[in-house]
C-alpha positions as CSV (number, residue, x, y, z in Angstrom):
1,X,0.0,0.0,0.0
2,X,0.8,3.9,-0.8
3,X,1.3,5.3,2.3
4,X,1.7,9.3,3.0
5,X,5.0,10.5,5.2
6,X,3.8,13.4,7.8
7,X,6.8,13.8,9.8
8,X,9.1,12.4,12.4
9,X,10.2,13.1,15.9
10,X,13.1,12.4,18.4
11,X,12.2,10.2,20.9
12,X,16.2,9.5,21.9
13,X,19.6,9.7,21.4
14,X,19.8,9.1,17.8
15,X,16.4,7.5,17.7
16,X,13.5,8.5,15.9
17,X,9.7,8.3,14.9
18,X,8.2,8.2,11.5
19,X,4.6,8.7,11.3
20,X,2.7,8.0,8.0
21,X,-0.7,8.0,6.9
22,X,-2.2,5.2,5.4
23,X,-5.4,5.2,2.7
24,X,-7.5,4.1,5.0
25,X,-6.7,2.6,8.7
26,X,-5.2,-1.0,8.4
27,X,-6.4,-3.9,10.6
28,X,-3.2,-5.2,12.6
29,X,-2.0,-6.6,15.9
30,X,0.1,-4.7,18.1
31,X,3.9,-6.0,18.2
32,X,3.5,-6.3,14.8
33,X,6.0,-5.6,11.5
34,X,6.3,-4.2,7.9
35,X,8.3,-4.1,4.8
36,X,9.0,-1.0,3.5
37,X,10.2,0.3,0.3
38,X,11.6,3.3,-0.3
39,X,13.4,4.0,-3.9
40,X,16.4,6.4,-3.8
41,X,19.4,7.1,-5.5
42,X,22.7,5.9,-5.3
43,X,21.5,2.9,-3.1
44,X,24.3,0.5,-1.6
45,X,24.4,-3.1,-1.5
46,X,21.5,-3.5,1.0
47,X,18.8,-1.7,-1.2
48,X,16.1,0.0,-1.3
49,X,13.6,-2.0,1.7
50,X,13.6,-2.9,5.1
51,X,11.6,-4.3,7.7
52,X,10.0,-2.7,10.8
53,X,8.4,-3.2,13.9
54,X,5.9,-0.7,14.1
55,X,5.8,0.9,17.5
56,X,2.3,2.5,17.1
57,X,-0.3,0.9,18.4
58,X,-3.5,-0.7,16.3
59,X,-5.1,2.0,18.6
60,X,-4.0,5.2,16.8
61,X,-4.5,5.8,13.2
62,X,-1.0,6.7,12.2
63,X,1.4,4.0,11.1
64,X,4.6,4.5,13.2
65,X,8.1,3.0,12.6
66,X,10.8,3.9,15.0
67,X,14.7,3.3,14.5
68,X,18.3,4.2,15.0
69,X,19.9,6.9,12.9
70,X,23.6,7.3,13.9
71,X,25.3,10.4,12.4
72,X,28.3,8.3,10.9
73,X,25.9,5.5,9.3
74,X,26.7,4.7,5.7
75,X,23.2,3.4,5.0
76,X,22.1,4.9,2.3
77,X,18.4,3.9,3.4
78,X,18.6,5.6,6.6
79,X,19.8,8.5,4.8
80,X,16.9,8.6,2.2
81,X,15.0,7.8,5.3
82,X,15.9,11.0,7.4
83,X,15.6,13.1,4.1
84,X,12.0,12.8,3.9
85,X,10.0,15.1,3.2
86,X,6.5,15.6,4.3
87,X,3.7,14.6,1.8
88,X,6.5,12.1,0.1
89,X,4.5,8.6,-0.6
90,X,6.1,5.4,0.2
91,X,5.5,1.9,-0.5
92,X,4.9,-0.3,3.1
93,X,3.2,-4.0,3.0
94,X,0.4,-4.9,5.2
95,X,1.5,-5.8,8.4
96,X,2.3,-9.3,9.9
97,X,4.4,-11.6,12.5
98,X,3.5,-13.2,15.6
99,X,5.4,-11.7,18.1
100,X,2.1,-10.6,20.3
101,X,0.3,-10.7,23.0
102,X,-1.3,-14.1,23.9
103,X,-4.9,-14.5,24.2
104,X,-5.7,-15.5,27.4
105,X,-5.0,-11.9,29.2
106,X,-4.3,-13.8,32.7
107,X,-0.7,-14.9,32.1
108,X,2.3,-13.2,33.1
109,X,4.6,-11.5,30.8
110,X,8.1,-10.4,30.8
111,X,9.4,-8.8,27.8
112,X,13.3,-7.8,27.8
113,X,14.1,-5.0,25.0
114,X,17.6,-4.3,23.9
115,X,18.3,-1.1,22.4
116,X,15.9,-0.4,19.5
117,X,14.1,-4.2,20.1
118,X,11.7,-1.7,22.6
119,X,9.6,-0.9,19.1
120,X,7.2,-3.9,19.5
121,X,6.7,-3.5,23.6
122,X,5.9,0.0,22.8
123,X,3.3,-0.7,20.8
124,X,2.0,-3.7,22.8
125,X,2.0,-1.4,25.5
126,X,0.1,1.7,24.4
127,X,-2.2,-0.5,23.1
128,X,-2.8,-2.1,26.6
129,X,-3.2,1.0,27.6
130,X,-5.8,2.5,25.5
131,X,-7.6,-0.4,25.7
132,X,-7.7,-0.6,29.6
133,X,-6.9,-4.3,29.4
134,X,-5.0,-5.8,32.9
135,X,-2.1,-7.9,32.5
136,X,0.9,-8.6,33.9
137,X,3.8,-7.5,32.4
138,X,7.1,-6.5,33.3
139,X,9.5,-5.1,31.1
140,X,13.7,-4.7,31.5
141,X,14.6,-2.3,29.0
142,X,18.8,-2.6,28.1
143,X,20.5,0.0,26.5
144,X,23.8,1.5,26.2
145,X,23.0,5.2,28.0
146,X,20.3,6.4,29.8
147,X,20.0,8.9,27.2
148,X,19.1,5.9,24.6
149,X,16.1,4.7,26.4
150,X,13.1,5.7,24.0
151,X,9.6,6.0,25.1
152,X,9.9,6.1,28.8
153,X,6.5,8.4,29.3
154,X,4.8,5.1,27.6
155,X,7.0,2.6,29.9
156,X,7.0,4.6,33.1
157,X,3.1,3.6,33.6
158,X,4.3,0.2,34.5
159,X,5.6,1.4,37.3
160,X,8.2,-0.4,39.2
161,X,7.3,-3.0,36.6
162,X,9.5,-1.1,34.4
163,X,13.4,-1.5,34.5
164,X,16.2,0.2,33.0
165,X,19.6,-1.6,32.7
166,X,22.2,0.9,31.4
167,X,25.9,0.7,30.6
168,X,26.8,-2.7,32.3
169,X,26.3,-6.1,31.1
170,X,23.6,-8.2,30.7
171,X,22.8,-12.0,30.8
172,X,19.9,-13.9,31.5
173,X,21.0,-14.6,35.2
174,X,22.0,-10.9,35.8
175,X,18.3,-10.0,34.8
176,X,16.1,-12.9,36.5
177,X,18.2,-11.0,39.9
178,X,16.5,-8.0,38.9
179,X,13.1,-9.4,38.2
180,X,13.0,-11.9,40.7
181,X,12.1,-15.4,40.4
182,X,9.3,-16.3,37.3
183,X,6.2,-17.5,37.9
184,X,6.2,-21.0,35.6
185,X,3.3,-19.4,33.3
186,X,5.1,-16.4,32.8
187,X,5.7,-16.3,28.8
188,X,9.2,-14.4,28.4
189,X,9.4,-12.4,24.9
190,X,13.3,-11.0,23.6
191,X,13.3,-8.2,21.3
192,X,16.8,-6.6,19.6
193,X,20.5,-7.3,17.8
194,X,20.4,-10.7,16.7
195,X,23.5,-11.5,19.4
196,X,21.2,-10.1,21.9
197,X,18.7,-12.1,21.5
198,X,21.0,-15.1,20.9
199,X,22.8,-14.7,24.2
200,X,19.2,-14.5,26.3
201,X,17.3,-17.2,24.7
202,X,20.0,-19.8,25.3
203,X,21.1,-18.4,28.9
204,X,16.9,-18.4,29.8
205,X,16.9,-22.0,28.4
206,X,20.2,-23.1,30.8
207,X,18.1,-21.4,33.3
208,X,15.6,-24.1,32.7
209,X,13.1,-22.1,31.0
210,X,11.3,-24.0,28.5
211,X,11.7,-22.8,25.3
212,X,8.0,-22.8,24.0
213,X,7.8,-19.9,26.8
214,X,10.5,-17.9,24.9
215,X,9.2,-15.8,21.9
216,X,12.2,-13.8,20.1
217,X,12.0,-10.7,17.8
218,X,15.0,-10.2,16.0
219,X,16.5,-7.2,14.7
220,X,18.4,-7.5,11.0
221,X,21.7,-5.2,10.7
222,X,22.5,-4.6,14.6
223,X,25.1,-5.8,15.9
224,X,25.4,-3.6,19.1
225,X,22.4,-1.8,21.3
């Protein structure tokens, strides 16, 4: 689908929002992800699309995707991508993926974001939110500075659900001290970097955590948070 660009917005250090408009307002599941195209000139090796979790929630009637822009990238995507200009129309698919919510609403939840990998839990959880639904969820959000934690008026309503691990490392055992011990219905879900993701998932696993209870989200093209 032709989708309309109307703008974009900092939400932290060397993150931002995109907002675009779409036709009409698209039927989708929060934690959800698109492809999107976006043509340019001079493209490098990578091309011309890439994938995104969108972090706006099925609530709002924007389509938002959120990502990391560092001043030194090479990407000639992200480049095109920060050059936008308002009214510019992109091509985005529909959206898709099952890294969301589970039905029953009574099981506890502990999602772990690392760096950007906080795009899906934003949208899961603004859509909680505006749709007054109780569950239980927890999220440890892992970044490299404080200044690189995005979304924190969204998080913040969790409370002292909501935990930020900054500038020291992380494994599964370092975080489950944090968290405290899981309940044995508690579904765990790993967002970010593909090594991220990597190192949690097996160290939850050595833990003893079954791995049907582990849903991962991985990021393409990080390397680091």
């Amino acid at each position: 689908m032709k989708v309309t660009f109307i703008g974009k917005v900092a939400v932290a250090k060397n993150i931002y929002s995109f907002s675009f408009k779409p036709p009409k307002k698209p039927h989708y599941v929060a934690g959800q992800f698109v492809e999107m195209q976006l043509p340019h000139e001079n493209k490098d090796k990578r091309g011309d699309k890439r994938w995104f979790t969108l972090s706006s929630s099925p609530t709002e009637d924007e389509l938002i995707i959120t990502t990391k822009i560092l001043p030194e990238s090479g990407s000639s995507y992200k480049t095109a991508l920060a050059n936008l200009n308002p009214g510019q129309e992109v091509n985005m698919s529909s959206p898709m993926g099952d890294f969301v919510l589970p039905k029953d609403k009574s099981v506890p939840l502990l999602f772990i974001a690392g760096g950007i990998g906080c795009t899906p839990f934003h949208s899961i959880c603004q859509f909680v939110a505006d749709r007054g639904e109780q569950r239980d969820i927890a999220l440890v959000y892992v970044a490299s500075s404080p200044e690189e934690i995005a979304f924190k008026g969204t998080f913040d309503k969790l409370g002292n659900k909501f935990i930020e691990i900054t500038g020291e490392r992380t494994d599964a055992a370092s975080i489950l001290q944090k968290v405290g011990s899981l309940n044995d219905k508690t579904l765990l879900y790993i967002s970010g970097p593909e090594p991220f993701v990597e190192l949690l998932q097996a160290g939850f696993k050595e833990l003893g955590v079954n791995k049907k209870r582990i849903h991962t989200d991985f990021f393409p093209g990080y390397t680091n948070l």
